[in-house]
C-alpha positions as CSV (number, residue, x, y, z in Angstrom):
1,X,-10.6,-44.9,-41.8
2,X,-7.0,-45.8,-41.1
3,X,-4.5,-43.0,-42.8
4,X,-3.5,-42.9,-46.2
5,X,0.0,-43.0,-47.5
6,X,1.1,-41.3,-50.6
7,X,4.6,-41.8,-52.3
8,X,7.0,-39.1,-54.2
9,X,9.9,-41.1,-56.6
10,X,11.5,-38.3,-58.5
11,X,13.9,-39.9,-61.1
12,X,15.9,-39.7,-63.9
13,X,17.6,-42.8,-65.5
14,X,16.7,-45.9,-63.5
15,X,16.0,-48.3,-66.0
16,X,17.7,-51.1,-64.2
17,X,16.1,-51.2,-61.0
18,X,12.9,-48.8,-61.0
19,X,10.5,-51.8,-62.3
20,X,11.6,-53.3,-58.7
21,X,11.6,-50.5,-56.4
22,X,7.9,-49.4,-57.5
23,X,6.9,-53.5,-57.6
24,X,8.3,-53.6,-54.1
25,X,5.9,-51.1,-52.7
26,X,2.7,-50.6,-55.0
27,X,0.3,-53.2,-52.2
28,X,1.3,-51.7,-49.3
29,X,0.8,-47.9,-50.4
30,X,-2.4,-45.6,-51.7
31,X,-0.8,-43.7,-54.3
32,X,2.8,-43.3,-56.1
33,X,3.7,-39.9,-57.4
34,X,6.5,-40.6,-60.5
35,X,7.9,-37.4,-61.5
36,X,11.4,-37.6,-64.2
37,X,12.8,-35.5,-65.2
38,X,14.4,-36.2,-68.4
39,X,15.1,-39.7,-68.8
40,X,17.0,-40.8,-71.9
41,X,17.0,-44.4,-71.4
42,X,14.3,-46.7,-71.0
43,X,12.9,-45.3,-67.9
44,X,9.7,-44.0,-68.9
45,X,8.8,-46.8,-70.9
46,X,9.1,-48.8,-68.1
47,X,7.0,-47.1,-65.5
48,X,4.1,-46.6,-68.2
49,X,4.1,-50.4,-68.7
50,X,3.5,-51.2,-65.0
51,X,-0.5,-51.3,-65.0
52,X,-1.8,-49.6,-62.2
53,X,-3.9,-47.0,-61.0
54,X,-2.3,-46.4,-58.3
55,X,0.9,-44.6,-60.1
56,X,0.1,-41.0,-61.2
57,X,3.1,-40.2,-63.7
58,X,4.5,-36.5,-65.4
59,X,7.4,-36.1,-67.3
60,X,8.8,-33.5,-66.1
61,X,11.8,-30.7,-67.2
62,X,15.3,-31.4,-65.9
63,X,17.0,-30.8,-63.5
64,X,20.0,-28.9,-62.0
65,X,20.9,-29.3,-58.2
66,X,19.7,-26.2,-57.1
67,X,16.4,-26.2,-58.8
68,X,16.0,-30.3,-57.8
69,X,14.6,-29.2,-54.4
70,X,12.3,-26.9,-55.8
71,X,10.7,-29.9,-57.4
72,X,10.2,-31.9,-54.5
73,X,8.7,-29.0,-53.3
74,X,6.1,-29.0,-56.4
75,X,5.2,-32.7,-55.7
76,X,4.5,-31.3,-52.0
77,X,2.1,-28.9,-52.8
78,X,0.4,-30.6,-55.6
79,X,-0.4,-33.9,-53.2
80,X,-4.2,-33.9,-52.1
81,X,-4.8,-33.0,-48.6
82,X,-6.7,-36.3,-47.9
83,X,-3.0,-38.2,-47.3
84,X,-1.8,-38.6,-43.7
85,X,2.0,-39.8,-44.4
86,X,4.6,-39.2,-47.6
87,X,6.8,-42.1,-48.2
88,X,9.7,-41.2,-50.0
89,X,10.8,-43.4,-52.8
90,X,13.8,-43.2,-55.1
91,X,14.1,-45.0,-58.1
92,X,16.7,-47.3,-57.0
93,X,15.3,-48.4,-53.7
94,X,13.7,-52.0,-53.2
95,X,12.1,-52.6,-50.4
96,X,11.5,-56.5,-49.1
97,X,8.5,-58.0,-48.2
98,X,8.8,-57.8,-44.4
99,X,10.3,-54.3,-44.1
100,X,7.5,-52.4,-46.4
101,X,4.4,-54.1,-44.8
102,X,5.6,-53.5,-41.0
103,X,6.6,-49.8,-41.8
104,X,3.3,-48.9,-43.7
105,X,1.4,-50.9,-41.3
106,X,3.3,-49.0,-38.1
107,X,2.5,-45.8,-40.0
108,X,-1.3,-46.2,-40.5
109,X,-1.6,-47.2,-36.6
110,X,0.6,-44.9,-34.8
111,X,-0.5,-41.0,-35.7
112,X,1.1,-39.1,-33.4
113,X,5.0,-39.4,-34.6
114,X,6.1,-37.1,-36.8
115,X,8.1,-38.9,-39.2
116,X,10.0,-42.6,-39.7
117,X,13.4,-44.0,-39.8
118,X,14.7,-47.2,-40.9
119,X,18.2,-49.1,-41.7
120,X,19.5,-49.4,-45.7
121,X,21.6,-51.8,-47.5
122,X,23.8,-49.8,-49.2
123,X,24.1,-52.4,-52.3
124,X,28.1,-53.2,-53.3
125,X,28.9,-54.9,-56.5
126,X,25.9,-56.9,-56.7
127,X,22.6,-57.5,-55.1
128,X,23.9,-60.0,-52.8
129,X,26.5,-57.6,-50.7
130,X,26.5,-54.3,-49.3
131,X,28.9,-52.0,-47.4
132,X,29.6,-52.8,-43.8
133,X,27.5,-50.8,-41.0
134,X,30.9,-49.1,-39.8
135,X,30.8,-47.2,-43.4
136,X,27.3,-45.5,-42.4
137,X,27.3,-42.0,-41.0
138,X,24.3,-40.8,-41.2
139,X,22.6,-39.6,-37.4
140,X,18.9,-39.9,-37.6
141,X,16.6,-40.9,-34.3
142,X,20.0,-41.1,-31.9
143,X,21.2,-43.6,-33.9
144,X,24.2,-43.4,-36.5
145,X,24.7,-45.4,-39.7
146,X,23.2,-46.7,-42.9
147,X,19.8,-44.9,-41.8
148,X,17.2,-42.6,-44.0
149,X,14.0,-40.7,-42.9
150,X,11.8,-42.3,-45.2
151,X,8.2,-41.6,-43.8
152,X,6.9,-38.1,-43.1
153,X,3.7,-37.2,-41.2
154,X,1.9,-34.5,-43.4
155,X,-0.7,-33.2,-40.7
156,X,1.5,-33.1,-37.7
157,X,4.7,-30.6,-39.1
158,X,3.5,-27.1,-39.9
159,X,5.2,-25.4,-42.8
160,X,6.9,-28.4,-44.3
161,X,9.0,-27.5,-47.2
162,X,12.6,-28.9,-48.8
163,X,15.8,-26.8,-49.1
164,X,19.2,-27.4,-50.0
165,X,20.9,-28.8,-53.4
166,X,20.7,-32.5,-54.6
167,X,22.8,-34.2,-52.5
168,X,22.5,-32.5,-49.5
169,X,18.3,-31.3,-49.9
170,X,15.9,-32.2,-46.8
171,X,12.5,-31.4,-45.4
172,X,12.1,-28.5,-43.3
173,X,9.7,-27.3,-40.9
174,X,8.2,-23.6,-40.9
175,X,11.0,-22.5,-38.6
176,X,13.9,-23.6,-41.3
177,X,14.6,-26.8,-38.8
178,X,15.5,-30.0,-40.0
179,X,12.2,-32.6,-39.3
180,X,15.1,-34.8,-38.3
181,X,16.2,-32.2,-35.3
182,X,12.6,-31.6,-34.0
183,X,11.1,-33.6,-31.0
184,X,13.0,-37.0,-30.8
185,X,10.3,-38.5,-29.4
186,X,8.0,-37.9,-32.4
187,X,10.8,-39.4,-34.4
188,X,10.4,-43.2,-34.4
189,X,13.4,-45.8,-35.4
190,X,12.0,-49.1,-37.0
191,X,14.6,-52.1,-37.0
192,X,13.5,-52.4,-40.7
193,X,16.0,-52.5,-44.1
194,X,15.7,-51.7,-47.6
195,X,18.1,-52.2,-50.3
196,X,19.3,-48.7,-52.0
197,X,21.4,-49.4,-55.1
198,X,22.8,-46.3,-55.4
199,X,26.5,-47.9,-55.7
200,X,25.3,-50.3,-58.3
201,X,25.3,-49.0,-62.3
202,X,21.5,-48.0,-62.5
203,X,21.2,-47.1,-66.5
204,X,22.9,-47.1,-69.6
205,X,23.5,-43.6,-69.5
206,X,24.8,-43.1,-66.0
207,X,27.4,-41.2,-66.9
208,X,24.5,-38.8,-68.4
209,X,22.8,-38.4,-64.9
210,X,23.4,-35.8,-62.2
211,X,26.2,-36.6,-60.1
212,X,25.8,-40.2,-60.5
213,X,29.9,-41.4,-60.9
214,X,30.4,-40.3,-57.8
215,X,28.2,-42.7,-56.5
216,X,30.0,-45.2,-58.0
217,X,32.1,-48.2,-55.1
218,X,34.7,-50.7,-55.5
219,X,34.5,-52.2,-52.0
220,X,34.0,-55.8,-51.1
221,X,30.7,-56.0,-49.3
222,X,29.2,-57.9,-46.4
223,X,27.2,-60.9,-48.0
224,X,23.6,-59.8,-47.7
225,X,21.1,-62.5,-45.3
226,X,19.2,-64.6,-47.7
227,X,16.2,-63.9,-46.0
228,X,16.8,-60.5,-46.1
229,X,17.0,-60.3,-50.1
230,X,13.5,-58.8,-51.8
231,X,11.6,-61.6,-53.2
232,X,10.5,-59.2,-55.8
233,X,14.8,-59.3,-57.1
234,X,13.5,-63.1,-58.3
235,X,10.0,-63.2,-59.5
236,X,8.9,-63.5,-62.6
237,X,9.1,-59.8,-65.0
238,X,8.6,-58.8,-68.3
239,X,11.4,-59.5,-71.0
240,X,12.0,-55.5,-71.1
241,X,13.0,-55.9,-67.6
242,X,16.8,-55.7,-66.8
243,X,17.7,-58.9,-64.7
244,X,19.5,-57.7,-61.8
245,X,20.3,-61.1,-60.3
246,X,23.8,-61.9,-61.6
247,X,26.9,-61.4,-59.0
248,X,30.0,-59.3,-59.1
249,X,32.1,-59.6,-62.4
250,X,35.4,-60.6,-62.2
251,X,36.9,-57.4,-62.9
252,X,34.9,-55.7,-60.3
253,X,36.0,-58.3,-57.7
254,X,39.8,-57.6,-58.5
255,X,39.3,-54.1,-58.4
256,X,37.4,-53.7,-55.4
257,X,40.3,-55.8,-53.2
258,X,42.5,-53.4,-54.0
259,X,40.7,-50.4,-53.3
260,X,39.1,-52.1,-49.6
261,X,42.0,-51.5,-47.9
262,X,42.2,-48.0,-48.3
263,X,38.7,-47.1,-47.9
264,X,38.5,-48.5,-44.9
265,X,41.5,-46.9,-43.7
266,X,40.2,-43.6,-44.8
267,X,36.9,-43.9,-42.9
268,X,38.7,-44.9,-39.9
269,X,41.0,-41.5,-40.2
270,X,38.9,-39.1,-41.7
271,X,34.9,-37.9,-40.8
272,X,32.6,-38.2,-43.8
273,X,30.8,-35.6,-45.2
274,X,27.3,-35.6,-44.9
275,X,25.6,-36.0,-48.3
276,X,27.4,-35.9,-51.6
């Protein structure tokens, strides 16, 4: 039997894009933990209209940022033993065709790594650009940029656990060390995209969700391959779902070559922090 792969999406006010991001994935994966915690717009309503026995969803209490890694640690210890990976999901993530069927399919065949890496489209504006690679910082699997650990191997890391506040939070190992900083060889880097939305408005009541202006960008974006686009962004959807299709407004443009410049300069002159 090959192994199975369970997903964790803890959310809060996703409307917009969380009928996509669990669309993008539900073949491909055995089981979808959705956890909120507190939605207030119509993010609940839409997870319980996607029909599938594959999502398991609990409304849960809210959140601060020190007690949001204490929740991922509850979806830990309340996942059944008989998964081999966790794929982690957040609510604004959409994963294309390609990229979710060779990274589940990778994971099911190859055991022995420890956990999984891929590239993200950091979403600008619109669905159609993203920021340039030069913006990413991350270092994951000796590589730096737009990168996230997204795939963790259950059986193979004793003592896994998360720390830290939201923002900064990760997955430990029972000697307090990052997964990311353990064997690189058990670390493996797929070539693979999905597109996170995090700079995008996400829900009517953004401005009611943990740290979510900050995540807020007025940058002009590198146009996004066509091929690379999810299909899921264009197929048919219920009339409750948001359409997320339409390009940058006007204002945003406008706004966004002014503020380019700078940004740019700034990453050039100054080292980004690591989480936010």
């Amino acid at each position: 039997m090959k192994p199975k792969i369970i997903v964790h999406c803890l959310i809060k006010n996703e409307e917009n894009f969380i009928w996509y991001a669990l669309n993008s994935i539900l073949p491909y994966v055995d089981e979808i933990m959705v956890w909120d915690t507190g939605s207030t717009d119509r993010t609940v309503k839409i997870i319980k209209s996607i029909k599938s026995p594959k999502i398991s969803f609990q409304q849960q209490h809210s959140v601060t940022p020190n007690s949001f890694p204490k929740l991922r640690q509850k979806m830990l210890k309340k996942t059944p033993p008989n998964y081999t990976w966790l794929m982690i999901l957040d609510g604004d993530e959409i994963w294309p065709e390609n990229s979710i069927k060779k990274a589940t399919a990778f994971a099911r065949n190859h055991f022995r790594y420890e956990s999984i890496v891929v590239r993200t489209n950091n979403l600008v504006g619109d669905i159609y650009h993203r920021l340039p690679e030069s913006a990413g910082h991350y270092q994951l699997a000796g590589k730096t940029g737009h990168l996230a650990l997204r795939f963790i191997n259950l059986k193979k890391i004793p003592g896994l656990h998360v720390s830290l506040p939201y923002g900064q939070e990760g997955y430990f190992d029972q000697s307090n060390q990052p997964i990311q900083n353990r064997d690189l060889q058990k670390i493996k880097f797929l070539n693979l995209s999905y597109h996170h939305a995090t700079h995008l408005t996400r829900s009517s009541q953004d401005n009611q969700t943990m740290k979510r202006i900050f995540k807020r960008k007025y940058e002009i974006g590198e146009t996004v391959k066509k091929e690379e686009l999810p299909h899921i962004f264009f197929s048919s959807h219920p009339s409750n779902i948001p359409d997320v299709t339409s390009k940058a407004s006007l204002n945003f443009r406008l706004t966004a070559a002014i503020q380019t410049p700078f940004r740019r300069l700034k990453r050039q002159l100054l080292k980004s922090k690591s989480g936010y």
